[in-house]
C-alpha positions, 0 to 999 in steps of 0.5 A: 500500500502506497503512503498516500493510501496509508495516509486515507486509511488512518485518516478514516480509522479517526474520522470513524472512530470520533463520529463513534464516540460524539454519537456514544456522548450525544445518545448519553446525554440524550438518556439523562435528559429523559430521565430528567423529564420523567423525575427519575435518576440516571447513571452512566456508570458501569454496574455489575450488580443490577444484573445480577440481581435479575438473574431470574430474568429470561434475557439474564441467562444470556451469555457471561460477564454481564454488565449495566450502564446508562441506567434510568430508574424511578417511580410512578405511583406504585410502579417501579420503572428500571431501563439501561443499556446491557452488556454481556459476552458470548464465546471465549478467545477468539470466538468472543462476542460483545452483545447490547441490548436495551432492557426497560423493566416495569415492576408492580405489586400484582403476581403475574404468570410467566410468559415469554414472548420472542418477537419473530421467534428470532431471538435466542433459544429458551435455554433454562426456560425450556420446560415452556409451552408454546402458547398461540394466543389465537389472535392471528395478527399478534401471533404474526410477530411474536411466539409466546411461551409460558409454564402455565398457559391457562393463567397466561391467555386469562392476563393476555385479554384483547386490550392488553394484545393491543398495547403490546401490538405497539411494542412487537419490535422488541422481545417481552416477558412477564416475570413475578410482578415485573413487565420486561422489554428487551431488543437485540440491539441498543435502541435509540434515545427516542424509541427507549422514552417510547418504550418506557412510555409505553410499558408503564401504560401496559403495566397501568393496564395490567393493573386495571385489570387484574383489580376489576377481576378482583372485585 
């Protein structure tokens, strides 16, 4: 390679490498700004404790070396909301892999039964969960993005009522679960600041829902 064409690689490397790193900053500041509108706290720093507390999760039998970052957390009403930016690897040596993905997570005070919902039935295998039935929901256009699986599929289509398949129609561009008391969304891929502050917006609504509905059965 001549010296000139040297010269254009470098050149390149760091022109790519600083359009990189003012994209990483800008969707940093981005997160902070949302939090900051909905009241709630945010943290850039690295946190290897907040996985490790949800290793119950689906998405947490990913990989190893499990990490958090760019973390959004508060509180509306009785839900606890948690976002962030997860890391975590696949493979050893040479045949590592780094994964992201974008986590929201919507915890309330109901009991929910257990269900996995893989959008396009393209995410990953079931893993631990494989006990898991399958569990068409009988609405053809739902089932069209996502495959759904739950340890206990009578419970799960009496949550899943029609109201509630539509809300989370909105959300069929990520992967869900209902985990405990917890609503969890997770893409295979970092989200953009503005799909993120929709995802939240719309996971608190699904979980306002879920709330209203679970308390008119108990009436």
């Amino acid at each position: 390679m001549t010296e000139p064409a040297i010269i254009i690689v470098i050149l390149g490397i760091l022109l790519l490498g600083s359009w990189l790193l003012v994209r990483y900053f800008r969707r940093r500041r981005l997160l902070a700004t949302i939090a900051y509108r909905l009241r709630f706290r945010f943290s850039a720093q690295h946190d290897t404790a907040l996985p490790d507390s949800l290793a119950g999760l689906y998405i947490m039998q990913l990989g190893h070396a499990r990490r958090a970052y760019n973390v959004i957390n508060g509180r509306r009403d009785v839900l606890e909301l948690t976002a962030f930016d997860y890391s975590y690897e696949t493979g050893l040596g040479r045949n590592r892999t780094s994964n992201h993905a974008s986590v929201v997570i919507c915890k309330g005070k109901h009991l929910l039964p257990s269900i996995v919902a893989l959008r396009e039935n393209s995410f990953h295998p079931l893993g631990k969960f494989s006990p898991f039935l399958s569990l068409p929901t009988r609405n053809p256009n739902f089932d069209r993005f996502f495959t759904l699986y739950s340890d206990h599929p009578e419970k799960a289509l009496g949550v899943l009522t029609d109201d509630l398949l539509r809300l989370l129609l909105h959300c069929r561009y990520v992967n869900w679960e209902f985990n405990d008391r917890s609503i969890v969304f997770f893409a295979d891929c970092l989200l953009s600041a503005p799909q993120l502050r929709r995802l939240i917006r719309r996971g608190l609504q699904i979980a306002d829902r879920l709330k209203k509905n679970q308390e008119s059965q108990t009436e």
